[in-house]
N, CA, C and O atoms as a GROMACS GRO file, in nm:
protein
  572
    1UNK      N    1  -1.169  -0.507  -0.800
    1UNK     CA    2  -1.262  -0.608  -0.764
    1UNK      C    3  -1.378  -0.605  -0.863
    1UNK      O    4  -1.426  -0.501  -0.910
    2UNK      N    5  -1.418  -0.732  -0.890
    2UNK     CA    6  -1.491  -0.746  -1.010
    2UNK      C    7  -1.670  -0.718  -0.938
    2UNK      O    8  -1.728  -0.650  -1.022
    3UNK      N    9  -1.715  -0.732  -0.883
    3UNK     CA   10  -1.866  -0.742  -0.808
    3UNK      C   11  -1.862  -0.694  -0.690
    3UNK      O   12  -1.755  -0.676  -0.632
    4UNK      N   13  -1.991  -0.662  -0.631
    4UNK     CA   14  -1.972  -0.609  -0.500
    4UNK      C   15  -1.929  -0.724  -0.379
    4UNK      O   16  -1.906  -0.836  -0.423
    5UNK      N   17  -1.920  -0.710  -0.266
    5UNK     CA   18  -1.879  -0.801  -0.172
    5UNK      C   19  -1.931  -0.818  -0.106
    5UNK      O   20  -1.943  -0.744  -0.009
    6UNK      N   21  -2.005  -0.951  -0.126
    6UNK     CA   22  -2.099  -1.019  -0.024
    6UNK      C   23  -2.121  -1.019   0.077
    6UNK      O   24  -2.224  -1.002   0.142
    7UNK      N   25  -1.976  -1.047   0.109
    7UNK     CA   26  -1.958  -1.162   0.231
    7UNK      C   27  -1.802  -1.125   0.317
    7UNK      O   28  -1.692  -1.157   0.271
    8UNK      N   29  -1.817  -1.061   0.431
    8UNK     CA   30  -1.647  -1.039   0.492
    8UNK      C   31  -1.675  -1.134   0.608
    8UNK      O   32  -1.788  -1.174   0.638
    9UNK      N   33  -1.560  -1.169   0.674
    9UNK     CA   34  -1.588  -1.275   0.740
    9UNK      C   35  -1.417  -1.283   0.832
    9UNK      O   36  -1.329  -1.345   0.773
   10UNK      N   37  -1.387  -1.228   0.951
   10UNK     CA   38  -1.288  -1.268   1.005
   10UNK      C   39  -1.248  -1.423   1.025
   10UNK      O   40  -1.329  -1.513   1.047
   11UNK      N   41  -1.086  -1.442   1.013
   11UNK     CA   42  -1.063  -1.548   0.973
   11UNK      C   43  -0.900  -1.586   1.064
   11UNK      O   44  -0.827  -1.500   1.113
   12UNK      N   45  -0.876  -1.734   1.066
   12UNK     CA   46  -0.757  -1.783   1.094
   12UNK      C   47  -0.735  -1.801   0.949
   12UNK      O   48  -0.826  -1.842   0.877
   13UNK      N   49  -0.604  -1.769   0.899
   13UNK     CA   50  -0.543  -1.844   0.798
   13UNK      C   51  -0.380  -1.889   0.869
   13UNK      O   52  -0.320  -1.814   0.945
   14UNK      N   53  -0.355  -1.958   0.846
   14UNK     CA   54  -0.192  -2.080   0.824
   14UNK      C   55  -0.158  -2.107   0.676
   14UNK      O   56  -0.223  -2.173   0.595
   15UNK      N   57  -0.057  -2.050   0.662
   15UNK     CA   58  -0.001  -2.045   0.559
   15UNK      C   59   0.162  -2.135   0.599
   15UNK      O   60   0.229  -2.131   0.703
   16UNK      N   61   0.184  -2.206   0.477
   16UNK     CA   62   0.319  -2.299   0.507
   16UNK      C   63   0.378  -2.254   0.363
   16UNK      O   64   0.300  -2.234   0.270
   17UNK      N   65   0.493  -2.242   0.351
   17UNK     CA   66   0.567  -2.156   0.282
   17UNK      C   67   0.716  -2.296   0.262
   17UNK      O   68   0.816  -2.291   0.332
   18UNK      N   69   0.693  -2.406   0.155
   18UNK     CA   70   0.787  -2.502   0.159
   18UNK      C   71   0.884  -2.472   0.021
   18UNK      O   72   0.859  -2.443  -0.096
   19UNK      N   73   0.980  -2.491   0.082
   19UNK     CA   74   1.104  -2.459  -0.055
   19UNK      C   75   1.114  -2.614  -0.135
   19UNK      O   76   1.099  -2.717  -0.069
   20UNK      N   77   1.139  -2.618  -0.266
   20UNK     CA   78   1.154  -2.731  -0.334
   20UNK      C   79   1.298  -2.770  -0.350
   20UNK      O   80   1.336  -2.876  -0.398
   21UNK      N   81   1.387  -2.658  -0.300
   21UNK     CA   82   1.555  -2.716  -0.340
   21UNK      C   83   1.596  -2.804  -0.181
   21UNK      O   84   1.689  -2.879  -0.151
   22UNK      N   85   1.490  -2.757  -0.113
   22UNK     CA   86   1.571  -2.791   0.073
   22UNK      C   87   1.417  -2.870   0.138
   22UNK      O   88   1.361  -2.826   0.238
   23UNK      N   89   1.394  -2.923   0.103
   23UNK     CA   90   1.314  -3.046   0.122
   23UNK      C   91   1.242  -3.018   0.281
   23UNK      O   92   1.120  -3.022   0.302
   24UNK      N   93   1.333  -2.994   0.373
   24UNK     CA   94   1.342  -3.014   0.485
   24UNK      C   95   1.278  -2.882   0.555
   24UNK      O   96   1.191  -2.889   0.641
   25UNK      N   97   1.334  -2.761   0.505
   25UNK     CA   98   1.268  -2.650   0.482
   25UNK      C   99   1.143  -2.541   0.467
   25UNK      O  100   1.133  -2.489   0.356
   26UNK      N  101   1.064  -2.510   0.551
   26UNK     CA  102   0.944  -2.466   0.601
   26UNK      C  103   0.903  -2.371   0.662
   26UNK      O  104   0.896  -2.371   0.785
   27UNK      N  105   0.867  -2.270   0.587
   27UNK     CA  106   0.844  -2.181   0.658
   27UNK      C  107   0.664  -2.116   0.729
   27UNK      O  108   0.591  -2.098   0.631
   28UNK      N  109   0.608  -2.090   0.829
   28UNK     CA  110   0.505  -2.096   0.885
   28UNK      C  111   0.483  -1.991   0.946
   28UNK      O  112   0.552  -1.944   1.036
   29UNK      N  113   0.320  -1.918   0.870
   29UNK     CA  114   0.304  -1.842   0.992
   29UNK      C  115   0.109  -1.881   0.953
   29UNK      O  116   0.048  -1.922   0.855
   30UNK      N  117   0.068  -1.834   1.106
   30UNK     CA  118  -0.034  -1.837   1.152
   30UNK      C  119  -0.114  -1.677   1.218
   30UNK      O  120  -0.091  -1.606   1.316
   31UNK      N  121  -0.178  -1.675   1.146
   31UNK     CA  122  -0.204  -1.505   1.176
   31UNK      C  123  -0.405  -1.475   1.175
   31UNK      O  124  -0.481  -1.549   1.112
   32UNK      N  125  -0.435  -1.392   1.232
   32UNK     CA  126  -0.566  -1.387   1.157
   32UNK      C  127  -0.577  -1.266   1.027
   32UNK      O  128  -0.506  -1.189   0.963
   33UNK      N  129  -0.703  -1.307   1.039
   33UNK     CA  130  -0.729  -1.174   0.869
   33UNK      C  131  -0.858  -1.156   0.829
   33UNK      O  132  -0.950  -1.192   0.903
   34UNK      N  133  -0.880  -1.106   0.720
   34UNK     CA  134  -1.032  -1.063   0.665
   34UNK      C  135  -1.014  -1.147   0.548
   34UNK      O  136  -0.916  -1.155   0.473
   35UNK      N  137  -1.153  -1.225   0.545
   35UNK     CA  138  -1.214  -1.319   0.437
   35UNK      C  139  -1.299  -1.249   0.332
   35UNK      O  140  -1.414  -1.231   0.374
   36UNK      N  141  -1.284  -1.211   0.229
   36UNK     CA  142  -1.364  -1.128   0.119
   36UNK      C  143  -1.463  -1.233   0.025
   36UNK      O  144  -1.416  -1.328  -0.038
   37UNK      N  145  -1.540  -1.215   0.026
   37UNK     CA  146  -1.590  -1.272  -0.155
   37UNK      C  147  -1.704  -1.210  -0.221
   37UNK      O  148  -1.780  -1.146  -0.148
   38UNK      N  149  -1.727  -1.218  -0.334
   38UNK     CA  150  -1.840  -1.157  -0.451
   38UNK      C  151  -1.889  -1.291  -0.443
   38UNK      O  152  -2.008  -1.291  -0.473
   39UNK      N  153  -1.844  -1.413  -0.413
   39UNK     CA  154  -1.903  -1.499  -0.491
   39UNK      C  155  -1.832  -1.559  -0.623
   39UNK      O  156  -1.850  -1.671  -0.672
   40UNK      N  157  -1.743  -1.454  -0.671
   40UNK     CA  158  -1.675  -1.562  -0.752
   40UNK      C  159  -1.490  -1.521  -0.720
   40UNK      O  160  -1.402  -1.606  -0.711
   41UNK      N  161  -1.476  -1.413  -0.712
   41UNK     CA  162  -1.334  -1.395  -0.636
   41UNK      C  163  -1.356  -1.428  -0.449
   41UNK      O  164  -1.457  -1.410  -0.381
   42UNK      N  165  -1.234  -1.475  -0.411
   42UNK     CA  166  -1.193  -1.509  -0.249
   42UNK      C  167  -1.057  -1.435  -0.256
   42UNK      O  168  -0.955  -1.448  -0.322
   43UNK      N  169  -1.112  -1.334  -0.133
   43UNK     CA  170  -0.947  -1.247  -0.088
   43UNK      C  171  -0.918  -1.269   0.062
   43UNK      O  172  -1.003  -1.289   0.149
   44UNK      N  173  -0.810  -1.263   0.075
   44UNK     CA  174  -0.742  -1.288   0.176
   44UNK      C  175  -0.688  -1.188   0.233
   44UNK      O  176  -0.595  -1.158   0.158
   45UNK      N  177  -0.688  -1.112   0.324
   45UNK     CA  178  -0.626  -0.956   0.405
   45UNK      C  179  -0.572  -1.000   0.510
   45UNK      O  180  -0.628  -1.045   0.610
   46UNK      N  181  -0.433  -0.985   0.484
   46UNK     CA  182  -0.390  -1.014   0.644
   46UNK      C  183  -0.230  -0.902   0.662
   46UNK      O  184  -0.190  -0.826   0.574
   47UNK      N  185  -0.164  -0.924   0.799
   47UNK     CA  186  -0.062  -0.867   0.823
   47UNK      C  187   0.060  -0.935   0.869
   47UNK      O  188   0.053  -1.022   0.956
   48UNK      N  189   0.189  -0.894   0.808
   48UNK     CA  190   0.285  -0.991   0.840
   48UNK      C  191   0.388  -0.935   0.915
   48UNK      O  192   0.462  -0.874   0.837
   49UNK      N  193   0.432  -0.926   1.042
   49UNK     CA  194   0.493  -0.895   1.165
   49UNK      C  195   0.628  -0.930   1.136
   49UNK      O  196   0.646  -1.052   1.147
   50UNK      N  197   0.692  -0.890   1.114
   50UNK     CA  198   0.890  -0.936   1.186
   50UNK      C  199   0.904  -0.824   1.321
   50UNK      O  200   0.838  -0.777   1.413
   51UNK      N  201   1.060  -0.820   1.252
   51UNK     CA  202   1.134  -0.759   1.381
   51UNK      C  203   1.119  -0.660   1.370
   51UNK      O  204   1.084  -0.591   1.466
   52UNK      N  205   1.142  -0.598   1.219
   52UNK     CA  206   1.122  -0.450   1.226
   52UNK      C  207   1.027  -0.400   1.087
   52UNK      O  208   1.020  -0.283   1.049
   53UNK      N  209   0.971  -0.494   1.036
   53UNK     CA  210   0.833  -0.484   0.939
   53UNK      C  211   0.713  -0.522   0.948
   53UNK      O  212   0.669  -0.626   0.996
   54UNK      N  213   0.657  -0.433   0.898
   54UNK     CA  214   0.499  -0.388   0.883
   54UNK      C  215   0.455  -0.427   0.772
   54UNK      O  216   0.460  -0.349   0.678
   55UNK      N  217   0.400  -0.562   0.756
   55UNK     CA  218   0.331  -0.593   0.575
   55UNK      C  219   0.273  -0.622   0.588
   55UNK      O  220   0.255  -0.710   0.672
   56UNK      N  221   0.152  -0.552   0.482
   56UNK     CA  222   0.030  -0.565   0.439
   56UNK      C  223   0.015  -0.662   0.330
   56UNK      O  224   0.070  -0.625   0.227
   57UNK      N  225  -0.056  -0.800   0.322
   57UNK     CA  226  -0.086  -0.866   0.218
   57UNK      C  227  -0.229  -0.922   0.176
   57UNK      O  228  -0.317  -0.963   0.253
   58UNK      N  229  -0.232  -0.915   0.017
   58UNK     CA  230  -0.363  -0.906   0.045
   58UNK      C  231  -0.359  -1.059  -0.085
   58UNK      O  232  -0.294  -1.037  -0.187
   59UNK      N  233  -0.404  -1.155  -0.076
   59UNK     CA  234  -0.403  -1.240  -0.189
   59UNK      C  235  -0.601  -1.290  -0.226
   59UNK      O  236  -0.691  -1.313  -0.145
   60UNK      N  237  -0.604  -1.290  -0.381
   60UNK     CA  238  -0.713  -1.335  -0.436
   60UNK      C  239  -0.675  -1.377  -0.487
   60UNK      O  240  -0.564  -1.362  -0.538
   61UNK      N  241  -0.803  -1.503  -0.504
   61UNK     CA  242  -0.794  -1.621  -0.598
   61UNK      C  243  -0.904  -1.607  -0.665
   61UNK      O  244  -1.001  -1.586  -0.592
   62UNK      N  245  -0.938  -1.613  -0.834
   62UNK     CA  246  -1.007  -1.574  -0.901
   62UNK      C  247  -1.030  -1.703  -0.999
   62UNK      O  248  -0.969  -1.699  -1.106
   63UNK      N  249  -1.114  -1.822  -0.971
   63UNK     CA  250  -1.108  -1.931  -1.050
   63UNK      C  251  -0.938  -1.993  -1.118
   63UNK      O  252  -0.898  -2.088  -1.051
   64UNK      N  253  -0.870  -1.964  -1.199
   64UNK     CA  254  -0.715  -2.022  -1.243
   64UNK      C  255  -0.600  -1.962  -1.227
   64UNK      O  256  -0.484  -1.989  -1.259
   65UNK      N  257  -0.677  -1.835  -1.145
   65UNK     CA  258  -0.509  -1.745  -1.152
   65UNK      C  259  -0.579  -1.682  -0.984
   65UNK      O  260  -0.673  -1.714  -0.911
   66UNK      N  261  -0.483  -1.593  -0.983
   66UNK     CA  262  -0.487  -1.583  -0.850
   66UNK      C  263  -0.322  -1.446  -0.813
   66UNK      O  264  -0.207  -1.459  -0.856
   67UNK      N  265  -0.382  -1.319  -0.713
   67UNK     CA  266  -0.247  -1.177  -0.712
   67UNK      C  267  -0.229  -1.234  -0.593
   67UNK      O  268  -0.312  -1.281  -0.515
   68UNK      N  269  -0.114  -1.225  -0.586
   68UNK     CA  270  -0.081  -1.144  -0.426
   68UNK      C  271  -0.021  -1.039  -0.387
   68UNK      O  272   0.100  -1.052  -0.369
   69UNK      N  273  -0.090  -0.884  -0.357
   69UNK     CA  274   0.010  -0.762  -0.313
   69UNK      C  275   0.039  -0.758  -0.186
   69UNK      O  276  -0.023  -0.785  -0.082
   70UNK      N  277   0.168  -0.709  -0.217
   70UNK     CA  278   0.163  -0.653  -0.021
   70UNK      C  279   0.262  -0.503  -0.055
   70UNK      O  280   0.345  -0.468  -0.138
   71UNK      N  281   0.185  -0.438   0.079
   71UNK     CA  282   0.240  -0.336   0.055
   71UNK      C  283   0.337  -0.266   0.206
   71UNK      O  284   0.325  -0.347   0.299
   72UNK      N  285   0.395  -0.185   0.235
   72UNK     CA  286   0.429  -0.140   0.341
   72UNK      C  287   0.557  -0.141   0.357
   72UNK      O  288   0.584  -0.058   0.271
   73UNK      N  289   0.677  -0.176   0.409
   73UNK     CA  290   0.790  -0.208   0.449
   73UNK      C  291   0.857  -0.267   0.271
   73UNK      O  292   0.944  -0.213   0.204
   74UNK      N  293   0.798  -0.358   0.247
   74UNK     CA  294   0.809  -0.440   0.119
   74UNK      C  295   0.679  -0.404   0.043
   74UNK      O  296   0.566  -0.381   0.087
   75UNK      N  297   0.729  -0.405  -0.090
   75UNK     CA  298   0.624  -0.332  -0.193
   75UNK      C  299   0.624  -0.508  -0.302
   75UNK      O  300   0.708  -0.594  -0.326
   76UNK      N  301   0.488  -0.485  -0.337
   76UNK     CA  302   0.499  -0.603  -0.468
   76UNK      C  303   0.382  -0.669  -0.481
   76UNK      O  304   0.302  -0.710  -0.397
   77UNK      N  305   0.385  -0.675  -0.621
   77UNK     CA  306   0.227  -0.775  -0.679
   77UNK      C  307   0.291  -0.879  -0.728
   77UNK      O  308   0.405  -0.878  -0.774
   78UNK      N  309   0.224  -0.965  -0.721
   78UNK     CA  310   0.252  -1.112  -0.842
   78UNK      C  311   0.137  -1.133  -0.874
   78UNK      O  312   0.051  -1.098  -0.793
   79UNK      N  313   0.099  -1.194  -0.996
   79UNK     CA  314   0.022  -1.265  -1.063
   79UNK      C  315   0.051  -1.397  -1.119
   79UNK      O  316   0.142  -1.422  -1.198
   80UNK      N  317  -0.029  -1.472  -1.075
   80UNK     CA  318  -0.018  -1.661  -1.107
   80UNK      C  319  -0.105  -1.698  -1.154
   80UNK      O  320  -0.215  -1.706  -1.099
   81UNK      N  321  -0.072  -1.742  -1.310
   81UNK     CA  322  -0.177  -1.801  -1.404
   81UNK      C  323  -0.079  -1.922  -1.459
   81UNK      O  324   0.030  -1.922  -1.517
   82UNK      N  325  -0.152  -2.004  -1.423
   82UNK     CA  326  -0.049  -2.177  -1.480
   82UNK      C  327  -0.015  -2.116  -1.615
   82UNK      O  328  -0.079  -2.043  -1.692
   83UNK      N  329   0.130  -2.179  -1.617
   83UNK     CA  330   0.183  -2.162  -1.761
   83UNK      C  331   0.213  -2.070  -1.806
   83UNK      O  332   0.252  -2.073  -1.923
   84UNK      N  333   0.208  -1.946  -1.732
   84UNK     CA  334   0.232  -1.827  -1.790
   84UNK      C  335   0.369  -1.742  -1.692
   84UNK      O  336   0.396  -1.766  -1.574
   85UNK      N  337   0.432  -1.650  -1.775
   85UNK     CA  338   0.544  -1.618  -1.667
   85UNK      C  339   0.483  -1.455  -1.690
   85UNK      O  340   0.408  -1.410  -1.777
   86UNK      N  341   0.540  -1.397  -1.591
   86UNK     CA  342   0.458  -1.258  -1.565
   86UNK      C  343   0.606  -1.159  -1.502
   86UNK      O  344   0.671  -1.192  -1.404
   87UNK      N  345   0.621  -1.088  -1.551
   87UNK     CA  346   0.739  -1.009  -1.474
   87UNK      C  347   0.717  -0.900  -1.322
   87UNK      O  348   0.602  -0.855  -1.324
   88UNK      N  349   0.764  -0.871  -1.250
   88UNK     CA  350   0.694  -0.805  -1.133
   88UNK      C  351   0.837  -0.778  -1.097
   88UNK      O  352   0.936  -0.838  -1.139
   89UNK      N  353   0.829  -0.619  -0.962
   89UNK     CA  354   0.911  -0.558  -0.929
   89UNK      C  355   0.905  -0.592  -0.772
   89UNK      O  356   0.788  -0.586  -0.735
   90UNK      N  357   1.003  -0.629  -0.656
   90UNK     CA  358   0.998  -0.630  -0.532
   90UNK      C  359   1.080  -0.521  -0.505
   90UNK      O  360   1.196  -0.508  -0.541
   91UNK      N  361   1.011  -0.443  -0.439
   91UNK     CA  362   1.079  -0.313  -0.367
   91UNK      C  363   1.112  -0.356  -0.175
   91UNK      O  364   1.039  -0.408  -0.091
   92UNK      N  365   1.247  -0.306  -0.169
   92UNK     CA  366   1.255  -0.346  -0.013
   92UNK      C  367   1.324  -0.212   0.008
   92UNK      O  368   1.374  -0.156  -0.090
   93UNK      N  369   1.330  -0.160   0.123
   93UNK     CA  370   1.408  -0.055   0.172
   93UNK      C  371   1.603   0.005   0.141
   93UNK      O  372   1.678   0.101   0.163
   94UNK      N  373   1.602  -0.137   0.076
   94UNK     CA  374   1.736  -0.173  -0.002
   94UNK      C  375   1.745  -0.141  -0.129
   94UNK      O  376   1.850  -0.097  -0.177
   95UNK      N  377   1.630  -0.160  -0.200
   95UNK     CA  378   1.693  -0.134  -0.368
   95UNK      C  379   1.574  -0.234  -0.442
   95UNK      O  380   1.499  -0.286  -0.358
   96UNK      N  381   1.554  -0.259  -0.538
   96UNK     CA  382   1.427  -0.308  -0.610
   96UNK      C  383   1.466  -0.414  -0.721
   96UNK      O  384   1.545  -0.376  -0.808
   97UNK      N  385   1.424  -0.524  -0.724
   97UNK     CA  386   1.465  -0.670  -0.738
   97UNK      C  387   1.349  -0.682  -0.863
   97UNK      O  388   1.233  -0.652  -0.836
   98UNK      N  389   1.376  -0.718  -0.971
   98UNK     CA  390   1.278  -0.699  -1.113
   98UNK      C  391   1.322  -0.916  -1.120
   98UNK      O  392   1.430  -0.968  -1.144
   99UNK      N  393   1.218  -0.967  -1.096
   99UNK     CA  394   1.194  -1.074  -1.140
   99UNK      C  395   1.079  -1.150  -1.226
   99UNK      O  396   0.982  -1.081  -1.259
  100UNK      N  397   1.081  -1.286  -1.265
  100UNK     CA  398   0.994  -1.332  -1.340
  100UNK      C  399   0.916  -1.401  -1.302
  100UNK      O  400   0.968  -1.509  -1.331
  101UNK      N  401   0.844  -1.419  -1.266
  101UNK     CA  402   0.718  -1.513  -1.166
  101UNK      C  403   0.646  -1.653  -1.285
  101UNK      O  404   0.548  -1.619  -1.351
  102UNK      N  405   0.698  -1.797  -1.305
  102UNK     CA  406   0.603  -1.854  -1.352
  102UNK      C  407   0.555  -1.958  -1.259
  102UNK      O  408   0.613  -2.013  -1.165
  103UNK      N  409   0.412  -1.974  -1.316
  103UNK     CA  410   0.316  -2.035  -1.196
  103UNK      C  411   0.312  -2.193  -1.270
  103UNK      O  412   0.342  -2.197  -1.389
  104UNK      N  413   0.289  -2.274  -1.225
  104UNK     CA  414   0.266  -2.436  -1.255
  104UNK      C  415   0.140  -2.470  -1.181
  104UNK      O  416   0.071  -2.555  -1.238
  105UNK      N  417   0.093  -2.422  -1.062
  105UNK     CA  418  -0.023  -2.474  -0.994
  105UNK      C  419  -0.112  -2.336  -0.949
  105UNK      O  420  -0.040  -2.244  -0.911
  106UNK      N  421  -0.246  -2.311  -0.947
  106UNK     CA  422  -0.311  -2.254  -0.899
  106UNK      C  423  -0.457  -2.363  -0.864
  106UNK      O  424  -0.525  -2.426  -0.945
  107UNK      N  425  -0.469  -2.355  -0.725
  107UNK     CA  426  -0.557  -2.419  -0.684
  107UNK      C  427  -0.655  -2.336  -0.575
  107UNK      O  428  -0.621  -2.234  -0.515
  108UNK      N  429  -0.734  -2.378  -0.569
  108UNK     CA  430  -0.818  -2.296  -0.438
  108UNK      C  431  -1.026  -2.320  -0.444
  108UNK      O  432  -1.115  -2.311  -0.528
  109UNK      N  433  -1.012  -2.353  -0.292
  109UNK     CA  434  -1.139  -2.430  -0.271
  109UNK      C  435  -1.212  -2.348  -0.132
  109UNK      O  436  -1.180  -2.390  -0.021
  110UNK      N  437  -1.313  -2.227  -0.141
  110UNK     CA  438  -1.366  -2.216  -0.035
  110UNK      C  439  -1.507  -2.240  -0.003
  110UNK      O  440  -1.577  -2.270  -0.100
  111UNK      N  441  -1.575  -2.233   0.131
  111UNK     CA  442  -1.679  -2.308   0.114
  111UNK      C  443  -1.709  -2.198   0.232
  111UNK      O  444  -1.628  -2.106   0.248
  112UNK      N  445  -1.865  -2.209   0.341
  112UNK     CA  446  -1.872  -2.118   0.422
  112UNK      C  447  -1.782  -2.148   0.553
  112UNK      O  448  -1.757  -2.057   0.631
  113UNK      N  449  -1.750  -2.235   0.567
  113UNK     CA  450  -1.675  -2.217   0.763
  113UNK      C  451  -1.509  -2.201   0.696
  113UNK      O  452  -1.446  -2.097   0.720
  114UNK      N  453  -1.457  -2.292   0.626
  114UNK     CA  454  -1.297  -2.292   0.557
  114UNK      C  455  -1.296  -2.277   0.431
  114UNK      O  456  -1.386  -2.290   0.348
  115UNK      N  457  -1.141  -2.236   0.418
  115UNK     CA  458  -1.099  -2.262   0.279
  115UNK      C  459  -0.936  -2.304   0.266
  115UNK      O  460  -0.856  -2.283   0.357
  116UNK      N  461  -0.901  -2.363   0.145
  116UNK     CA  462  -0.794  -2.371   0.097
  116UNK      C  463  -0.748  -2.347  -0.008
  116UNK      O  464  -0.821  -2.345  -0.108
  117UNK      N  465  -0.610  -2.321  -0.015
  117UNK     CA  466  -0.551  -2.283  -0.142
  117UNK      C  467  -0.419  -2.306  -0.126
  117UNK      O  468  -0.357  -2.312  -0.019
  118UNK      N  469  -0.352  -2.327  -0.305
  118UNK     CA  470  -0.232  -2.378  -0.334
  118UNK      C  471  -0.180  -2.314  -0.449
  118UNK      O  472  -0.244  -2.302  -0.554
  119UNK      N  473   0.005  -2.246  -0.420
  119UNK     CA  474   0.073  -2.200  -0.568
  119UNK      C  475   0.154  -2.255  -0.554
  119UNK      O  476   0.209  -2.292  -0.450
  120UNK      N  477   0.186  -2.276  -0.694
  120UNK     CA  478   0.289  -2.339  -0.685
  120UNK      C  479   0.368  -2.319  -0.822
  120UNK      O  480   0.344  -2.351  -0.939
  121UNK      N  481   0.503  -2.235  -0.739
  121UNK     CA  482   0.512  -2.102  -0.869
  121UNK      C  483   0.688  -2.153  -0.867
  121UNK      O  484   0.721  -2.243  -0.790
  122UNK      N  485   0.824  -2.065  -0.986
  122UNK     CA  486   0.928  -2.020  -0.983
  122UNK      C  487   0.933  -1.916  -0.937
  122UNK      O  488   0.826  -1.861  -0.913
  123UNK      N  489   1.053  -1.850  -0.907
  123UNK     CA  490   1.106  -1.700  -0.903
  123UNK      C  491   1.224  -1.707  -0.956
  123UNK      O  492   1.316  -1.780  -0.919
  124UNK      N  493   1.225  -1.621  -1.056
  124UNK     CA  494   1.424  -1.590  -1.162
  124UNK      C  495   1.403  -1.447  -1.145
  124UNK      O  496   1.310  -1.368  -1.160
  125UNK      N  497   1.532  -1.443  -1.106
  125UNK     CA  498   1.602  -1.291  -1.102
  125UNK      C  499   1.713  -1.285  -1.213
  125UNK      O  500   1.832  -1.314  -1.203
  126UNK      N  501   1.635  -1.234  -1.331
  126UNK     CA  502   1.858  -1.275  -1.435
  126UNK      C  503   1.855  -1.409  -1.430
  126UNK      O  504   1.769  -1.494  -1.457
  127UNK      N  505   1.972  -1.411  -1.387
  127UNK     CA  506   2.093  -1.549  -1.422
  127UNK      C  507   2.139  -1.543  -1.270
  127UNK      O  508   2.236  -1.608  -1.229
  128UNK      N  509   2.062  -1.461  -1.190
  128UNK     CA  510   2.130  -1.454  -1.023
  128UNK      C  511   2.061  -1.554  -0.961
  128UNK      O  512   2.127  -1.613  -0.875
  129UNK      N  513   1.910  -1.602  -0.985
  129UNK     CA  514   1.908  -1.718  -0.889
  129UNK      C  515   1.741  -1.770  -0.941
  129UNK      O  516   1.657  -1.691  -0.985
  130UNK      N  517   1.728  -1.871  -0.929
  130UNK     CA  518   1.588  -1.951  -0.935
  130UNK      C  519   1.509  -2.023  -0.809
  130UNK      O  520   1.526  -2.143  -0.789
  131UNK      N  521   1.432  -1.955  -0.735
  131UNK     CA  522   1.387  -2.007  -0.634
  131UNK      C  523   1.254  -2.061  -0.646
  131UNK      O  524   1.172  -1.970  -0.656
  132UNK      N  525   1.186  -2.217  -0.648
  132UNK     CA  526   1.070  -2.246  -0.647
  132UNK      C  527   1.028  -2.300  -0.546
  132UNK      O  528   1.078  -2.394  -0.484
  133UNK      N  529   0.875  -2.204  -0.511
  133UNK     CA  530   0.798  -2.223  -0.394
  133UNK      C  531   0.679  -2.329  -0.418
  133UNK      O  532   0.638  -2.379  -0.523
  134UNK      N  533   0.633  -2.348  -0.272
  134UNK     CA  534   0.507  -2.416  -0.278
  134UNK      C  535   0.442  -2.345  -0.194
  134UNK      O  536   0.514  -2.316  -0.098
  135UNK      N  537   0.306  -2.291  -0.184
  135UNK     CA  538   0.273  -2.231  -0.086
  135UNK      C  539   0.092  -2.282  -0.052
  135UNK      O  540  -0.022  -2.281  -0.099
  136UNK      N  541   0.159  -2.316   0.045
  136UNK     CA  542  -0.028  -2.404   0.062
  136UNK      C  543  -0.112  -2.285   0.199
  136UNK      O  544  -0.052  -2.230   0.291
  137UNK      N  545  -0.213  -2.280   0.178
  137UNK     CA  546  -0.320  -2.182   0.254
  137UNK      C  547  -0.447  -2.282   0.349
  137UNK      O  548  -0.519  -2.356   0.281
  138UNK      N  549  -0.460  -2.281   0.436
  138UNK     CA  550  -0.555  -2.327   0.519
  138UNK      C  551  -0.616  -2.198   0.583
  138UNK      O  552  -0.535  -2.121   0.635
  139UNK      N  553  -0.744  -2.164   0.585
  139UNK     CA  554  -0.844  -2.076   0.644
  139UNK      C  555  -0.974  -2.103   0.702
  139UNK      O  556  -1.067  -2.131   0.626
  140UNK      N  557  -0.993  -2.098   0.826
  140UNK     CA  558  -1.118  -2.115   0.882
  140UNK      C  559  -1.167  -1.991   0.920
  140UNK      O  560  -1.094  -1.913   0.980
  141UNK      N  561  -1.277  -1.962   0.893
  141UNK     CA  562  -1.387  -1.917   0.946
  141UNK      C  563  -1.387  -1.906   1.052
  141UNK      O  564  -1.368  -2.010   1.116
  142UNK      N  565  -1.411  -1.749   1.145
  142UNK     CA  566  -1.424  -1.768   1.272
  142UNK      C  567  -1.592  -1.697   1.301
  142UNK      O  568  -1.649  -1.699   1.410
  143UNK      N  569  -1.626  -1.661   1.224
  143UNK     CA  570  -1.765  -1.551   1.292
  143UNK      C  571  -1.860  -1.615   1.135
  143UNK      O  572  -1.975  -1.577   1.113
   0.00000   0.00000   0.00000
């Protein structure tokens, strides 16, 4: 983290998670979390529940680029800077997946009660598969 931190701030975020090959396709979760900022980075802390995982994710947006780690059950950073492809490792309890991450959109707008944000990235593994996301962020302010 680049400056000290202003400002924490519990939060709703909704996150929608839309695939570009299946149109129809949507994935949603609604969770709360911790709102970070210096003032010029916005982080996002939250936790992601299944059946039998525990993930920790933490995403900042830093003016044009923007990480997201999570750690716990599933291990992994990405980094999204338009135009640029970045290589990164996903670790799962299975075995560890070395892909290429390029980003086309980084967007993100917060203010004091909400915020929003948008990636809008590829994923290539090899020649095994190309999956491109859209991932849009809605966050309000609760305190």
């Amino acid at each position: 983290m680049k400056g000290e931190i202003l400002d924490e701030h519990n939060v709703f975020i909704a996150i929608k998670m839309l695939d570009s090959e299946k149109k129809d396709f949507v994935t949603e979760l609604v969770t709360r979390g911790k709102y970070l900022t210096d003032g010029t980075q916005h982080i996002l802390k939250y936790n992601e529940k299944g059946i039998d995982e525990n993930v920790q994710t933490c995403l900042t947006f830093n003016g044009l680029s923007a990480t997201l780690e999570r750690t716990g059950v599933v291990k992994s950073f990405f980094r999204f800077e338009r135009g640029k492809v970045h290589r990164t490792c996903y670790e799962t309890p299975y075995g560890t997946l070395s892909m290429d991450v390029t980003t086309s959109t980084v967007k993100s707008d917060f203010s004091e009660q909400k915020g929003n944000a948008e990636l809008i990235y590829s994923v290539c593994s090899g020649s095994a598969f190309t999956e491109n996301k859209h991932m849009k962020l809605a966050v309000r302010i609760l305190d």
